[in-house]
DOZA-678232 format. One line per field, with one value per residue (C-alpha): residue number from 1; z, x, y. Coordinates in Angstrom, 2 decimals, padded with zeros to 5 digits. Example, Ala and Ser with C-alpha at 12.3 -4.5 7.8 and 13.67 -1.06 7.14 Angstrom:
2
resi = 1  2 .
up = 007.80  007.14 .
east = 012.30  013.67 .
north = -004.50  -001.06 .
//
This chain:
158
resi = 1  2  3  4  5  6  7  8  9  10  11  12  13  14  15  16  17  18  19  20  21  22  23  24  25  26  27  28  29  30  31  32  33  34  35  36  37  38  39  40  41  42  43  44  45  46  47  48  49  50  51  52  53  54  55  56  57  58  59  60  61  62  63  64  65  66  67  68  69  70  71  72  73  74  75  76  77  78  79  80  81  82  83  84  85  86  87  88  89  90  91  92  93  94  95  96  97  98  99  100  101  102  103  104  105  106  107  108  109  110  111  112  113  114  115  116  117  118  119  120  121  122  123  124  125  126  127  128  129  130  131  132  133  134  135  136  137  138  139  140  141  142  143  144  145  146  147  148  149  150  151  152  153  154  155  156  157  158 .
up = -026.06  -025.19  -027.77  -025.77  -022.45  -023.81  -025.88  -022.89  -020.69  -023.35  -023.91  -020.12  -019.77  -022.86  -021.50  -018.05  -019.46  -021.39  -018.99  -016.44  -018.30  -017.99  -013.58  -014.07  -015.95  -014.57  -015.63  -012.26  -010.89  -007.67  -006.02  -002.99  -000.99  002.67  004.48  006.32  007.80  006.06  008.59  006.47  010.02  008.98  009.87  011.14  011.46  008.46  006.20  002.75  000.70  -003.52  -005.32  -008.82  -010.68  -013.41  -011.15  -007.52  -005.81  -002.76  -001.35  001.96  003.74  006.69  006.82  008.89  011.73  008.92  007.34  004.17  002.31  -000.75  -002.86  -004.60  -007.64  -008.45  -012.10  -014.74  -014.75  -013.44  -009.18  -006.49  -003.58  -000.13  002.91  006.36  009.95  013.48  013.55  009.98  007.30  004.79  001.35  -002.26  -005.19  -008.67  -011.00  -013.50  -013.16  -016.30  -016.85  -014.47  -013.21  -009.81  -009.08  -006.08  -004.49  -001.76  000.37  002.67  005.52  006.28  010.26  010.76  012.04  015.72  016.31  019.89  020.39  022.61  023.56  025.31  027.60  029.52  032.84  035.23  036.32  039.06  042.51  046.29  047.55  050.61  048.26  045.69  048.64  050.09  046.69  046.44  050.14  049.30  045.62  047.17  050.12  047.54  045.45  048.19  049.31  045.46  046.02  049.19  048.19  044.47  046.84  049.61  046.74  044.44  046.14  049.49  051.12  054.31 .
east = -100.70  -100.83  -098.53  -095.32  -095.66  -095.39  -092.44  -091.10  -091.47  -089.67  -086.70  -086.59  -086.43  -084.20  -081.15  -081.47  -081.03  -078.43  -076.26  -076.44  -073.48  -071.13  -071.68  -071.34  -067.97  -064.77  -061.39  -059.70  -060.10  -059.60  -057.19  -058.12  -057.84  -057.35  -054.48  -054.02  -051.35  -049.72  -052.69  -055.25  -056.39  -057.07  -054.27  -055.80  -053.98  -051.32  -050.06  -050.01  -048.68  -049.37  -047.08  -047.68  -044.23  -044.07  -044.51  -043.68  -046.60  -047.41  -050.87  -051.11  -053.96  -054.33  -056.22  -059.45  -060.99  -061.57  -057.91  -060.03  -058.15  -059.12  -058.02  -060.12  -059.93  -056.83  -055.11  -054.54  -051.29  -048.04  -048.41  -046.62  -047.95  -046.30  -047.70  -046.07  -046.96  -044.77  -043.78  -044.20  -041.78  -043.03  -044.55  -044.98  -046.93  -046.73  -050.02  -051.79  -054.96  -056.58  -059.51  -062.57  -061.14  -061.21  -058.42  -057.96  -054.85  -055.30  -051.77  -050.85  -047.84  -045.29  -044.54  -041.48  -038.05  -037.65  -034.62  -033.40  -033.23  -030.43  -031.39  -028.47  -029.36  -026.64  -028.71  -028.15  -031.41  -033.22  -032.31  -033.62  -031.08  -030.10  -028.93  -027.17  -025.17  -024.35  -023.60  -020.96  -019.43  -018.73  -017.26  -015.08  -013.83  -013.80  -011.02  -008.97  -008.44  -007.82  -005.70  -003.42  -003.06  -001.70  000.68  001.72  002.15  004.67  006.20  006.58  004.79  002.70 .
north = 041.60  038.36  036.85  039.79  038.13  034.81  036.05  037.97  035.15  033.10  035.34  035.41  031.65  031.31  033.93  032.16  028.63  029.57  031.10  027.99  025.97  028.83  028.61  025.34  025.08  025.10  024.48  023.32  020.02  018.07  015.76  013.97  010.57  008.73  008.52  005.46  003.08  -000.77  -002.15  -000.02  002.16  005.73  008.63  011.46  014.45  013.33  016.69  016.23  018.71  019.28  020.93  021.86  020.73  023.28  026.26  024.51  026.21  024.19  023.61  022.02  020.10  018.14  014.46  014.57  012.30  009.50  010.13  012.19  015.00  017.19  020.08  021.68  024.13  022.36  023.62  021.08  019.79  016.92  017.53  016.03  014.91  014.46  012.87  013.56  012.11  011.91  008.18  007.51  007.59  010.73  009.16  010.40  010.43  011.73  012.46  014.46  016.25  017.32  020.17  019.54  016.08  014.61  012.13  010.24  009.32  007.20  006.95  004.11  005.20  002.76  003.12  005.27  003.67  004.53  007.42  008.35  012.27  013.54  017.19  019.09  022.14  024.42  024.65  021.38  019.27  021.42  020.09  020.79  023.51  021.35  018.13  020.26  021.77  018.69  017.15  019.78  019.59  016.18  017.50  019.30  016.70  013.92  016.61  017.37  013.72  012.91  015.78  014.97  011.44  011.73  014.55  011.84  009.03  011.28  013.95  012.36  015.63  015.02 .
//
């Protein structure tokens, strides 16, 4: 009787063991890095974007307090990767990532050129009702003087 147990216990230990490797294993890896700028300061708050080239699916992640990204469970294969931030110009980066491999991309953002932004609305600035009213009265008596004198000066009317 005593010889089962220990032979129970065994098989026990044996089936558990031997399952352990196959938790363990996976076949997708990881990509990750730090974002920061040409001064080396981390860029928090930077999108990056990895896009698998042979099937163009896009992952997207966004760079933490201490500029840190990562994708995980990443399939083998060539990826792209595309980092994005307001005021810096967008940079890219091409790797592989093989089975159960972590690869690091660390990406350094050039600071963006500066671009003036002309927005056009149809409503006119909001003015105090008494100033716009004025600014018209005088509108209208700058016209008519316009008007009278281009009158006097070529059709000799009074």
């Amino acid at each position: 009787m005593h010889f089962a147990k220990k032979s129970t216990l065994l098989s026990i230990i044996f089936c558990l063991a031997s399952c352990l490797p196959v938790f363990s294993q996976t076949r997708g890896g990881q990509a990750n890095g730090t974002v920061t700028d040409a001064s080396g300061a981390v860029v928090p708050g930077a999108t990056v974007t990895l896009t698998n080239q042979a099937t163009n699916i896009q992952s997207t992640a966004t760079s933490n307090s201490n500029g840190y990204y990562v994708f995980v469970n990443v399939q083998p294969g060539n990826y792209q990767l595309k980092v994005e931030k307001a005021g810096f110009k967008a940079v890219e980066s091409s790797f592989v990532v093989a089975v159960n491999q972590a690869v690091t991309q660390n990406m350094v953002l050039d600071v963006g050129s500066a671009s003036t932004t002309i927005e056009v609305t149809s409503q006119a600035p909001h003015k105090r009702s008494s100033i716009a009213t004025m600014d018209i009265a005088a509108l209208v008596f700058l016209e008519t003087a316009v008007h009278r004198a281009f009158h006097r000066t070529c059709c000799d009317v009074e």
